[in-house]
C-alpha positions as CSV (number, residue, x, y, z in Angstrom):
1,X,1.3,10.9,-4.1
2,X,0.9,8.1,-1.5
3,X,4.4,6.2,-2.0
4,X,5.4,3.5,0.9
5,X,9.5,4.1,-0.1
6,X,10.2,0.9,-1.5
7,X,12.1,0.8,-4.7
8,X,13.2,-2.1,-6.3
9,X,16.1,-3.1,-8.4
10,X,14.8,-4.8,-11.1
11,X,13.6,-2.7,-14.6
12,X,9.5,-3.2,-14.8
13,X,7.8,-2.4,-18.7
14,X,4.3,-0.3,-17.4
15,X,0.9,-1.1,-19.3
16,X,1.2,-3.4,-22.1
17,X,4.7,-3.0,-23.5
18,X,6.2,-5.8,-22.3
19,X,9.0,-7.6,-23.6
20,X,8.9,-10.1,-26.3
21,X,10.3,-13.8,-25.8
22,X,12.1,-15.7,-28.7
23,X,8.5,-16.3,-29.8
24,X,8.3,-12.8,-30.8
25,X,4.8,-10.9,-30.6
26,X,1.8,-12.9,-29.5
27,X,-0.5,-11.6,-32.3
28,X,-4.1,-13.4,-32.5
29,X,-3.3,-15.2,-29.2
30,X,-5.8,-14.8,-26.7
31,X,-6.8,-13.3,-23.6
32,X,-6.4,-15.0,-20.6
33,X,-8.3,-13.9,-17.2
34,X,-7.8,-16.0,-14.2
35,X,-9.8,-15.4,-11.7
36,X,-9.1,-16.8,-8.1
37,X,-11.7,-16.4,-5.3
38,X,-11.0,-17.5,-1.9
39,X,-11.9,-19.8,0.4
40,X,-15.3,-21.4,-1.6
41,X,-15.9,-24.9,-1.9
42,X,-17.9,-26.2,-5.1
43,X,-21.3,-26.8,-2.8
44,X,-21.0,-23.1,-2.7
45,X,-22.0,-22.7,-6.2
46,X,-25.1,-23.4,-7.6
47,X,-24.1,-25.4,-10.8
48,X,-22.7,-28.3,-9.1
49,X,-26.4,-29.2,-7.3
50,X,-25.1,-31.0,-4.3
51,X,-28.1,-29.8,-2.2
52,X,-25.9,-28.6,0.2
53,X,-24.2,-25.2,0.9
54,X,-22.9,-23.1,4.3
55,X,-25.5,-21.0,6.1
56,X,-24.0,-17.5,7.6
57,X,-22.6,-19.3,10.5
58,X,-20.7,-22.0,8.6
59,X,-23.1,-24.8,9.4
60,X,-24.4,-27.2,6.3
61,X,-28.4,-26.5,5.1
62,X,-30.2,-26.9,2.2
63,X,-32.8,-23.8,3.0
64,X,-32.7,-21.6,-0.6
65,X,-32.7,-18.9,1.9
66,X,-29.0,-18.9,2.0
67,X,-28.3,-20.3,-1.3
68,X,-26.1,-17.9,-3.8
69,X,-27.5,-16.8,-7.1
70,X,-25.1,-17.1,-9.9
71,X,-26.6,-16.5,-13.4
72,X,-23.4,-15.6,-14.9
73,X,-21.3,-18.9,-13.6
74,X,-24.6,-21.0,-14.6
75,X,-24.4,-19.8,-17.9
76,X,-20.7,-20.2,-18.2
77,X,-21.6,-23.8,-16.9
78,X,-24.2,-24.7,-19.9
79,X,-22.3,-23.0,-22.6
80,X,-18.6,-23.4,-21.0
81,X,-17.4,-26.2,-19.2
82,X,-17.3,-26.9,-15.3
83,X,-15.1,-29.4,-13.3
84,X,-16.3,-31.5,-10.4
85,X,-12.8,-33.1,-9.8
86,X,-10.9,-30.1,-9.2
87,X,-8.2,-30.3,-6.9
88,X,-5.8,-27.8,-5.3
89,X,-4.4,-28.1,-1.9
90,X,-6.4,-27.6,1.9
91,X,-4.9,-24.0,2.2
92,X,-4.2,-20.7,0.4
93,X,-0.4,-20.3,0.2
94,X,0.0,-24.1,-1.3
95,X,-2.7,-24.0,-3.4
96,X,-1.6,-20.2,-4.9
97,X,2.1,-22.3,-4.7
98,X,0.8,-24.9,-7.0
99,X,-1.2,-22.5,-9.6
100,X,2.1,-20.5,-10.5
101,X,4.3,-22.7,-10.7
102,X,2.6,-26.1,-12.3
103,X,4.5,-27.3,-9.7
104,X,4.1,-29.5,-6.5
105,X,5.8,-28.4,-3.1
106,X,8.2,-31.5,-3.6
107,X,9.4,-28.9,-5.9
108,X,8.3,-25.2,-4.9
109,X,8.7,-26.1,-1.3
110,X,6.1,-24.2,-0.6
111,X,4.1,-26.8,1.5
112,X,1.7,-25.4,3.9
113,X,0.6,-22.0,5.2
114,X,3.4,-20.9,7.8
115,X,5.5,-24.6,6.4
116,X,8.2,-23.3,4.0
117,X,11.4,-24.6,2.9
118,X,14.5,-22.5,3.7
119,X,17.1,-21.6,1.7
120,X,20.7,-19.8,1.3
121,X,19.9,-16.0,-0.6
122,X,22.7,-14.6,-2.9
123,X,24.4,-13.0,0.5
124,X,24.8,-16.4,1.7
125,X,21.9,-15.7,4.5
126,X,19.3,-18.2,5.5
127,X,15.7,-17.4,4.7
128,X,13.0,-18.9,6.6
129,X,10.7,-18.9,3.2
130,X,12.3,-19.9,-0.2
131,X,10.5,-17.5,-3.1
132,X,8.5,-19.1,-5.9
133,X,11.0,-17.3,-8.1
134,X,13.6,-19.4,-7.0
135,X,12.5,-22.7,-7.1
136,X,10.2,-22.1,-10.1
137,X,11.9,-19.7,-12.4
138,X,9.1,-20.3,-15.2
139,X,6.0,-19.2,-13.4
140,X,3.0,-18.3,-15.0
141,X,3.8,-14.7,-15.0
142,X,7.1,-15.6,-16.4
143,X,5.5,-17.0,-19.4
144,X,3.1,-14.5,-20.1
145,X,5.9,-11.8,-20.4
146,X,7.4,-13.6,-22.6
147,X,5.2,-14.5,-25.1
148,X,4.4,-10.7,-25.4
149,X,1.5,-10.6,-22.7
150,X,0.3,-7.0,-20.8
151,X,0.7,-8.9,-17.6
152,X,-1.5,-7.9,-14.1
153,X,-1.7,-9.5,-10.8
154,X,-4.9,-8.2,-9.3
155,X,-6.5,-8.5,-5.8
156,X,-4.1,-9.8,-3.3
157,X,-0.7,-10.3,-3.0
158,X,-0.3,-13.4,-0.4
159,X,3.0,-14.4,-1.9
160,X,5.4,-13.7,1.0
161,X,7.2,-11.1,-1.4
162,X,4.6,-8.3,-2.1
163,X,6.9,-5.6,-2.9
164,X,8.1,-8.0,-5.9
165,X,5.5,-8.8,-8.4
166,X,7.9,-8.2,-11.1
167,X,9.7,-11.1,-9.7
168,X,6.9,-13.1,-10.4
169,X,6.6,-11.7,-13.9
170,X,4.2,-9.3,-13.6
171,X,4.7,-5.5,-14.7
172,X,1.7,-4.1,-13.0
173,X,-1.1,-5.0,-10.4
174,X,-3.3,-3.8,-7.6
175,X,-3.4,-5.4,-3.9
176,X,-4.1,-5.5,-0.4
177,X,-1.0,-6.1,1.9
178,X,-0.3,-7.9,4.7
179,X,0.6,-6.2,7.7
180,X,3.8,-8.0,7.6
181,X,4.8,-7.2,4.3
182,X,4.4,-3.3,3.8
183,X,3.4,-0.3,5.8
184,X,-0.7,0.2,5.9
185,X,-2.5,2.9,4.1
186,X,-2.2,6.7,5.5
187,X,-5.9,7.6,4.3
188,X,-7.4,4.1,6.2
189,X,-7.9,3.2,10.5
190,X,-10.1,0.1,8.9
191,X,-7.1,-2.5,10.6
192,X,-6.4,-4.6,13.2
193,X,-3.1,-3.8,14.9
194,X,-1.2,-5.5,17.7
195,X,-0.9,-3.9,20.8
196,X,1.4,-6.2,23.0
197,X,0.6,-8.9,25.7
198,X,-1.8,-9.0,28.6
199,X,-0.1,-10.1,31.5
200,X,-0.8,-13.5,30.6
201,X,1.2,-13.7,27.7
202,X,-1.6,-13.6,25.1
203,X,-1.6,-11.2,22.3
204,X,-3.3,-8.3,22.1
205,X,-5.4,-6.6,19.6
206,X,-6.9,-2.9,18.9
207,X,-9.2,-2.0,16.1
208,X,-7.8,1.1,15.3
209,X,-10.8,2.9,14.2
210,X,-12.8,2.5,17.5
211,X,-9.7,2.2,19.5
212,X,-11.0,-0.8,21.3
213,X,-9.3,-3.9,22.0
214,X,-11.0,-6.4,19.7
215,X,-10.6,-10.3,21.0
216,X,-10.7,-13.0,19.0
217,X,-8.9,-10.9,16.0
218,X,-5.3,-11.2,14.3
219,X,-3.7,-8.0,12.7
220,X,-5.4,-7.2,9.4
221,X,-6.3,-4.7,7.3
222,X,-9.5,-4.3,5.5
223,X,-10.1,-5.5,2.1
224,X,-13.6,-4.3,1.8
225,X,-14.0,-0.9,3.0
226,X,-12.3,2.2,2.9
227,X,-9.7,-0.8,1.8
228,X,-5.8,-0.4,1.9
229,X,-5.1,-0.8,-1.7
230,X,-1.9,-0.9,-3.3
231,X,-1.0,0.1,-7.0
232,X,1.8,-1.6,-8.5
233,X,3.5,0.5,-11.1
234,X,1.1,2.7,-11.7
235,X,1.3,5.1,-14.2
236,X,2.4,8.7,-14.3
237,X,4.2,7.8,-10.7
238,X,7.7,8.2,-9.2
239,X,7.6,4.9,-7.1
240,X,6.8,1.6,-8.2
241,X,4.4,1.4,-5.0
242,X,1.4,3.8,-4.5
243,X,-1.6,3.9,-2.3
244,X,-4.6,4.6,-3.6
245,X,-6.2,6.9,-3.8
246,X,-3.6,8.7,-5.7
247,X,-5.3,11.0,-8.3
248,X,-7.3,14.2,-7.3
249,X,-10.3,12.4,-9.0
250,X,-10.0,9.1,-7.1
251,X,-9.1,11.1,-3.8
252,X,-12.8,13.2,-4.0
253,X,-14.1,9.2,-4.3
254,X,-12.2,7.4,-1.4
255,X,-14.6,7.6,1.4
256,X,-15.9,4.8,4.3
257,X,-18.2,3.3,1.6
258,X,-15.5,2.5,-1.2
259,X,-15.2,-1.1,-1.8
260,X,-12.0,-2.5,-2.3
261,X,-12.8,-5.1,-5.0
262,X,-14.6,-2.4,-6.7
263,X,-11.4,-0.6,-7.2
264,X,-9.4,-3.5,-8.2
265,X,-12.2,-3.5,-11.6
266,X,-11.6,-0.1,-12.1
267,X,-7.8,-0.4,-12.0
268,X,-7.9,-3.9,-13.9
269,X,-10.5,-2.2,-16.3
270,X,-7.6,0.8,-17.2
271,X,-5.2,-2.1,-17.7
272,X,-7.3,-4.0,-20.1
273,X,-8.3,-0.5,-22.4
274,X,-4.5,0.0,-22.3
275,X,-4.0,-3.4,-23.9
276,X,-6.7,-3.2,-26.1
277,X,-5.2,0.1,-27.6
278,X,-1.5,-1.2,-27.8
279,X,-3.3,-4.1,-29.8
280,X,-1.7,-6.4,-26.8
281,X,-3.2,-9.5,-25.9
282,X,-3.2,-9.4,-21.8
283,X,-3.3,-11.9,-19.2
284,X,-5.2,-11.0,-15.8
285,X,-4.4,-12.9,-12.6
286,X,-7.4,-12.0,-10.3
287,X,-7.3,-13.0,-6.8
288,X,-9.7,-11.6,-5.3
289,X,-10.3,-12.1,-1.5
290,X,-13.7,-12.4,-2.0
291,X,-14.9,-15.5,-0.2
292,X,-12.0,-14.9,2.9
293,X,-13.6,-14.1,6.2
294,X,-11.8,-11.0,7.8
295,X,-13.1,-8.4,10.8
296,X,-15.8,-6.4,9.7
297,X,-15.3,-2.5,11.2
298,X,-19.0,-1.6,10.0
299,X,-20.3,-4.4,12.5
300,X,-17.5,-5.1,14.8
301,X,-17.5,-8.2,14.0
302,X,-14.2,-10.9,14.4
303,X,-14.1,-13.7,11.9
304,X,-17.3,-13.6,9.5
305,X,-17.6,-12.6,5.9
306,X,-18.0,-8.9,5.7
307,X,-21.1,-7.3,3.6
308,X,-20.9,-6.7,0.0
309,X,-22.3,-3.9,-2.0
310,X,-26.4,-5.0,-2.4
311,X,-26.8,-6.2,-6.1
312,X,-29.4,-6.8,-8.6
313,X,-29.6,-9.0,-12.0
314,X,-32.1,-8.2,-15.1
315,X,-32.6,-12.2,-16.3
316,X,-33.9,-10.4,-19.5
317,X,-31.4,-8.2,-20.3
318,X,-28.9,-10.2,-18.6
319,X,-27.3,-7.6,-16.5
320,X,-26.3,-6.6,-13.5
321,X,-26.7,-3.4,-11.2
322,X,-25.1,-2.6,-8.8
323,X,-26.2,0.0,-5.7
324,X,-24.1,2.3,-4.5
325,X,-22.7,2.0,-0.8
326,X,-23.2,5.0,1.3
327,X,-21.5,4.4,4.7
328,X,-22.1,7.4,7.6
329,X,-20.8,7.8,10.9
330,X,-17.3,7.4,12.4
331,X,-15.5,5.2,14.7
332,X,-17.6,2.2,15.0
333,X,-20.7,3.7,14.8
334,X,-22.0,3.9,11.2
335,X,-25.4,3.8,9.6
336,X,-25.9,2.2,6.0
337,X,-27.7,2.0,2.6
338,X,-26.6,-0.3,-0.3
339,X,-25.3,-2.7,1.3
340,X,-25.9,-6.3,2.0
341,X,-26.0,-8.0,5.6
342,X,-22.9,-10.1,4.5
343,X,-22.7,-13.9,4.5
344,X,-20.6,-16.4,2.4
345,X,-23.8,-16.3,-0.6
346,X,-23.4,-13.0,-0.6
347,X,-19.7,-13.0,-1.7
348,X,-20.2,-15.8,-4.0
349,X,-22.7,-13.5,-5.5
350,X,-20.4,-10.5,-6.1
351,X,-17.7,-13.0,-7.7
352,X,-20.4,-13.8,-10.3
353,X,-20.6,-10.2,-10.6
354,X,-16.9,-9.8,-11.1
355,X,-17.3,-12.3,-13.4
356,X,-20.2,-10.6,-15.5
357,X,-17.9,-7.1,-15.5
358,X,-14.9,-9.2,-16.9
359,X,-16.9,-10.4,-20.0
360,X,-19.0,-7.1,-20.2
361,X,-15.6,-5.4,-20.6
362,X,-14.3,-7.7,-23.3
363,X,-17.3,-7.5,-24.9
364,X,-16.8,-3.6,-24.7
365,X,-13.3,-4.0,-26.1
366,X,-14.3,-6.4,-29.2
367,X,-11.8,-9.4,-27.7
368,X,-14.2,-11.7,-25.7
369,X,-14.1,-14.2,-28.9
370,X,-10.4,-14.0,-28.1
371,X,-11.0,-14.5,-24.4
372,X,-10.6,-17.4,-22.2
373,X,-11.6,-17.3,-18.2
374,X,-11.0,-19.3,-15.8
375,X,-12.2,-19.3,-12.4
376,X,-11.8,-21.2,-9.3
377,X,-10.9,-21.0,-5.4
378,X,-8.2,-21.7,-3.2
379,X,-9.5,-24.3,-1.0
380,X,-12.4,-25.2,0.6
381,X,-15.0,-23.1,2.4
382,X,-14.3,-22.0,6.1
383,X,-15.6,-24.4,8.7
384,X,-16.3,-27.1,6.1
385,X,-13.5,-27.4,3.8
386,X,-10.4,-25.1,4.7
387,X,-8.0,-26.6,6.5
388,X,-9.7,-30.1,6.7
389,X,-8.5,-33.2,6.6
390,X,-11.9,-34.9,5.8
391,X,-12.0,-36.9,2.7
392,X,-11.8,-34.2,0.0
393,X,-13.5,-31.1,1.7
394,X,-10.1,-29.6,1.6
395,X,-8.4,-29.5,-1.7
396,X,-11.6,-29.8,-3.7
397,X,-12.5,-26.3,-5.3
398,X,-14.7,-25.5,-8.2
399,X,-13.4,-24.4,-11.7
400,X,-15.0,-23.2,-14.5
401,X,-13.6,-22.2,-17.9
402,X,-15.1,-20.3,-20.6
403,X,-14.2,-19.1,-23.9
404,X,-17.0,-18.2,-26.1
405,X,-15.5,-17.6,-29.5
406,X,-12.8,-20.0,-29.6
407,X,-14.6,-23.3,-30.5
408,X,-14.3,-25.3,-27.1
409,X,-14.6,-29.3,-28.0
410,X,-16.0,-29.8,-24.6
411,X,-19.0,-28.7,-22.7
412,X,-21.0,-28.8,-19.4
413,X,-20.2,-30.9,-16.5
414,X,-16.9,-33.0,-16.5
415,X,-15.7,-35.8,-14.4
416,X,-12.3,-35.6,-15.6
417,X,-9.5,-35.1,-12.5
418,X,-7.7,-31.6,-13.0
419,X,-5.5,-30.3,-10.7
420,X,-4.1,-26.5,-10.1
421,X,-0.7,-27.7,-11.6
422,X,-2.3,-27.7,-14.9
423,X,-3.2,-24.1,-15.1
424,X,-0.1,-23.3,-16.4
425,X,0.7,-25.9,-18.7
426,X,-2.8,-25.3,-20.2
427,X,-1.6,-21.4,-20.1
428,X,1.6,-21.9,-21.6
429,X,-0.6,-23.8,-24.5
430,X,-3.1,-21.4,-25.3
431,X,-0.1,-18.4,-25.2
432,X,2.1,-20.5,-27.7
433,X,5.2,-21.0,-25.1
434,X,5.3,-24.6,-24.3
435,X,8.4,-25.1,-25.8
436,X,9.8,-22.6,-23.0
437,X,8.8,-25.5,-20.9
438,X,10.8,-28.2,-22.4
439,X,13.3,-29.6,-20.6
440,X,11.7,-28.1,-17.3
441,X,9.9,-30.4,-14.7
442,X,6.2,-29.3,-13.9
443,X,3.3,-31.8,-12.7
444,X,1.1,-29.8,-14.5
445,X,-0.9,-31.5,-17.7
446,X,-2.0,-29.1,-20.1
447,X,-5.9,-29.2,-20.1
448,X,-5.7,-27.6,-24.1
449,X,-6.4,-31.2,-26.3
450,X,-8.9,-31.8,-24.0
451,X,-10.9,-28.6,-24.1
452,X,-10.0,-27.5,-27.3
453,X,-8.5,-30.5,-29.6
454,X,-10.3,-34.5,-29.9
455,X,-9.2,-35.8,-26.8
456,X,-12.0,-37.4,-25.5
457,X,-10.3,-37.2,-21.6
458,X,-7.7,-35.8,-19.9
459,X,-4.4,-37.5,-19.3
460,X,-4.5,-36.8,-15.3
461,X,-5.3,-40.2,-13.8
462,X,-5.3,-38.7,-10.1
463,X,-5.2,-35.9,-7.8
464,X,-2.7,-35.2,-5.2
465,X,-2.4,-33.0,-2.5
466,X,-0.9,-32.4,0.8
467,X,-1.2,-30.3,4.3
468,X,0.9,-29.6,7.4
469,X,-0.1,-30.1,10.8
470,X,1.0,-30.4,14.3
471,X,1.0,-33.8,13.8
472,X,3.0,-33.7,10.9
473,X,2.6,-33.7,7.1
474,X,-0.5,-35.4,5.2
475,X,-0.3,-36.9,1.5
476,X,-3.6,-36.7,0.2
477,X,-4.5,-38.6,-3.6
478,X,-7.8,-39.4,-5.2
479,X,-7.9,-42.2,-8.1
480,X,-11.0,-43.5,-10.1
481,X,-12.4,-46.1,-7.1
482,X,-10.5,-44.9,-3.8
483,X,-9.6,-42.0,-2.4
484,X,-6.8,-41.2,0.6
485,X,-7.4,-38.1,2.9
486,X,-5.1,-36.5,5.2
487,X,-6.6,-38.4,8.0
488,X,-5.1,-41.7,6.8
489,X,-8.5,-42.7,5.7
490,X,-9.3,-44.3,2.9
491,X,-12.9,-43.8,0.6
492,X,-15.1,-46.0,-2.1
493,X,-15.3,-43.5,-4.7
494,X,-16.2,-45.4,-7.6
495,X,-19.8,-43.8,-7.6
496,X,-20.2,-40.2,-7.3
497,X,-22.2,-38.4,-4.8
498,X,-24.6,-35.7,-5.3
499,X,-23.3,-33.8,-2.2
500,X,-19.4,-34.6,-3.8
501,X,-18.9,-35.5,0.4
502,X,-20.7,-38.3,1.3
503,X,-18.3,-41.1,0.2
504,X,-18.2,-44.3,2.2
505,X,-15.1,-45.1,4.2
506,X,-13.4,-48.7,3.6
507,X,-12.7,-50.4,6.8
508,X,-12.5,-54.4,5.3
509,X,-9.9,-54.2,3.0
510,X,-9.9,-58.1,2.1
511,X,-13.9,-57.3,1.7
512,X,-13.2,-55.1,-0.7
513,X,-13.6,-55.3,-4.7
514,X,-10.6,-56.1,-6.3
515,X,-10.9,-53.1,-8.3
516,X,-10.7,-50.8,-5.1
517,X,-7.3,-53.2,-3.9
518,X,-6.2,-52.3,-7.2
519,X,-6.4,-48.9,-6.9
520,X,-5.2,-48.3,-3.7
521,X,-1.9,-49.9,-4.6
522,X,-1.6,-47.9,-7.3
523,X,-1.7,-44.7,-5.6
524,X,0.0,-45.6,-2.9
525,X,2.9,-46.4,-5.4
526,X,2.4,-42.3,-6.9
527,X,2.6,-41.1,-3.0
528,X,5.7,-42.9,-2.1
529,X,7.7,-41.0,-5.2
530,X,6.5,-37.6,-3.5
531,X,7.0,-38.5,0.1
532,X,10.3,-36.3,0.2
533,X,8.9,-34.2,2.9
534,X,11.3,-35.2,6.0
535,X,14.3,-35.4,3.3
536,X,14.0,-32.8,1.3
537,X,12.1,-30.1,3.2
538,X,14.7,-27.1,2.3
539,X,15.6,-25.7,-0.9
540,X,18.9,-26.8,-2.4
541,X,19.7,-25.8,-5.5
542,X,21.3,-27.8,-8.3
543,X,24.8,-27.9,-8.9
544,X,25.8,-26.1,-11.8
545,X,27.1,-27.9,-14.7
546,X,30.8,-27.7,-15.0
């Protein structure tokens, strides 16, 4: 078996027999699926109707041409509910930062892709990037495990520790690593590697596949086809990390036209029969890297969103098919059938597929009236929203959340603000572990009375973010009339836009309704408690009570 040699210290339950909390089993609680795609803003996604979405080369149209089709999100959207104001932060690590912890990087220090706080390990060495684990000992994993939860991280890792999911709380999973983080795939040349320096100092780097230098890329490995795909704790293994393929059945199957996401549903699919005949509820944290644009080595092509297995939907049976992938040729030169040409519609397309396969397996299993899902993104779409400073393009995501059986008070379109810090006091609610949380500082505000209970709204009266850049580090905050973005500009957003973008900018302030006045000072009085950035950058623990 395909083993990278890394073994880790801490004891990890496999499958579904995890340990209970004080709370003891989590009997009748239910599932919980969150699935995170990446990279997507909401104009991506047909529900929200801002008559707007990114063509194949990231530019804005409004031709149907390149629109996604997502019958399973548009039903979750009538018969769920679906958030406009959704908020996480302009980049992946942050944003993943916030979702696990509940927490804000005043806290998590975990404040911007390649911006981490340091800290002092046990050994008394300085690390350049504190672990979530650290500064967030609760995380959503955390809880999960201990109200009883089969617990999975699926899709990628992304968390600077790769080789420590169980840190995280999680006893099993399934991921593509990082080039930095663990040694690639012996079965795979699908990656990027660097070669050294040209003689002017820039970096250089070689598909290893073709064996040509490709410019324009970064190291990588592929996510799509003939994918590097870790199995954590797998069972019927020696070592607690295995490459797959791994079985003689899954070896026969590995080929140039198996698609890595597609493998991540098998593997999540085992995990979820497991549960189902241990009688465990489970908890599924999806994040996929659907959405993310990478180097595609059937096309040669640097920086675009690689093709996706071609799909098909049945309206009347409401059900999808999916073609299978045949891939021929070898280094670089490859002919195809079954798959699509690629394009950001075509991955929000196989997310709604994802999406279809998670209920169709619950429904399979008898649980999906015990089921809640959740899905959302990262950040905003690249070359509109990822990374930007621009008014809300890069924090704002979409989120849906549906649980069919389970007598949701709310539904359809909401205005309400909800943040990614919520997730998992909202998670910690549905589980029945909030009183784990007492006593322990999150940002989060559960979104359960609201979706579930009488609240007619919920409590979050603003969203808050933040992103690092050369010129230094952004606080960005949107109340009921104005919003801040990380360009220091200010926006009159007392009256929704169709396209959720075109917001005007306030330039008079003394011409401005008192309303507006009002609210600026009022968030601007919630960003000075969280402008600890140049204070308290590092991670410092507390002392210990004496």
């Amino acid at each position: 078996m395909k083993g990278v040699g890394v073994a880790l210290g801490l004891f990890v339950v496999w499958s579904c027999a995890v340990l209970y909390g004080a709370n003891g089993a989590a009997s009748g609680r239910p599932n919980i699926i969150v699935l995170i795609g990446d990279d997507l803003s909401p104009r991506e996604f047909p529900s929200y109707d801002t008559g707007v979405w990114s063509s194949t080369d990231e530019e804005p149209t409004d031709q149907v041409k390149f629109r996604a089709r997502t019958p399973m999100l548009d039903k979750i959207a009538r018969e769920g509910i679906f958030f406009d104001k959704a908020w996480a932060t302009p980049i992946c690590a942050s944003s993943r930062g916030m979702l696990m912890t509940g927490r804000y990087a005043t806290i998590t220090k975990w404040w911007y892709n390649f911006d981490y706080g340091s800290w002092i390990d046990e050994n008394g060495e300085v690390g350049d990037i504190v672990p979530l684990w650290i500064t967030s000992p609760l995380g959503i994993g955390h809880l999960a495990t201990a109200a009883g939860y089969g617990t999975f991280w699926g899709g990628r890792a992304g968390m600077k520790d790769a080789d420590n999911l169980d840190k995280f709380g999680f006893g099993q999973g399934v991921f593509v690593p990082a080039p930095q983080e663990l040694p690639p795939s012996p079965l795979s040349d699908f990656q990027i590697v660097g070669a050294g320096e040209d003689e002017d100092g820039n970096k250089i780097f070689v598909n290893q596949d073709t064996g040509e230098v490709e410019p324009g890329a970064r190291a990588q490995r592929s996510y799509t086809w003939r994918p590097h795909v870790l199995l954590f704790n797998p069972p019927n293994e020696d070592e607690q990390l295995v490459y797959y393929p791994n079985t003689e059945e899954t070896e026969q199957a590995y080929r140039k036209g198996t698609f890595g996401p597609d493998v991540d549903m098998a593997v999540t699919k085992q995990f979820m029969e497991t549960c189902a005949e241990e009688d465990r509820p489970f908890f599924l944290y999806a994040t996929s890297r659907i959405g993310h644009k990478a180097y595609d080595f059937i096309n040669q092509q640097v920086d675009t969103w690689p093709p996706t297995p071609k799909l098909r939907w049945n309206a009347a049976k409401e059900k999808y098919s999916k073609q299978k992938p045949v891939i021929t040729g070898q280094a670089g030169n490859y002919t195809t059938r079954g798959i699509n040409n690629g394009g950001v519609r075509r991955h929000v397309e196989y997310l709604d597929y994802t999406i279809w396969q998670y209920v169709e397996k619950c429904k399979e299993l008898g649980v999906l009236d015990n089921t809640v899902i959740i899905f959302s993104t990262d950040n905003g779409t690249k070359g509109y929203g990822k990374d930007s400073r621009k008014k809300q393009r890069g924090p704002h995501v979409p989120m849906f959340i549906y649980a069919p059986g389970m007598n949701m008070t709310k539904q359809g379109r909401s205005n309400e603000f909800v943040s990614f810090v919520d997730i998992v006091p909202t998670v910690a609610d549905l589980m029945g572990v909030s009183n784990l949380l007492e006593g322990y500082e999150l940002h989060g505000q559960s979104l359960y009375p609201y979706l579930f209970g009488e609240a007619e709204n919920h409590t979050r009266e603003y969203n808050f973010s933040y992103q690092t850049r050369s010129s230094g580090h952004k606080q960005l905050i949107r109340g009921s009339h104005v919003m801040k973005d990380g360009g220091e500009r200010w926006y009159d957003v007392s009256n929704e836009k169709r396209d959720l973008d075109s917001y005007p900018m306030i330039t008079n302030w003394e011409e401005a309704p008192q309303e507006l006045r009002d609210d600026r000072d009022r968030l601007t009085a919630v960003l000075d408690t969280f402008a600890v950035y140049d204070t308290k950058h590092d991670y410092v623990p507390e002392p210990e009570e004496s």
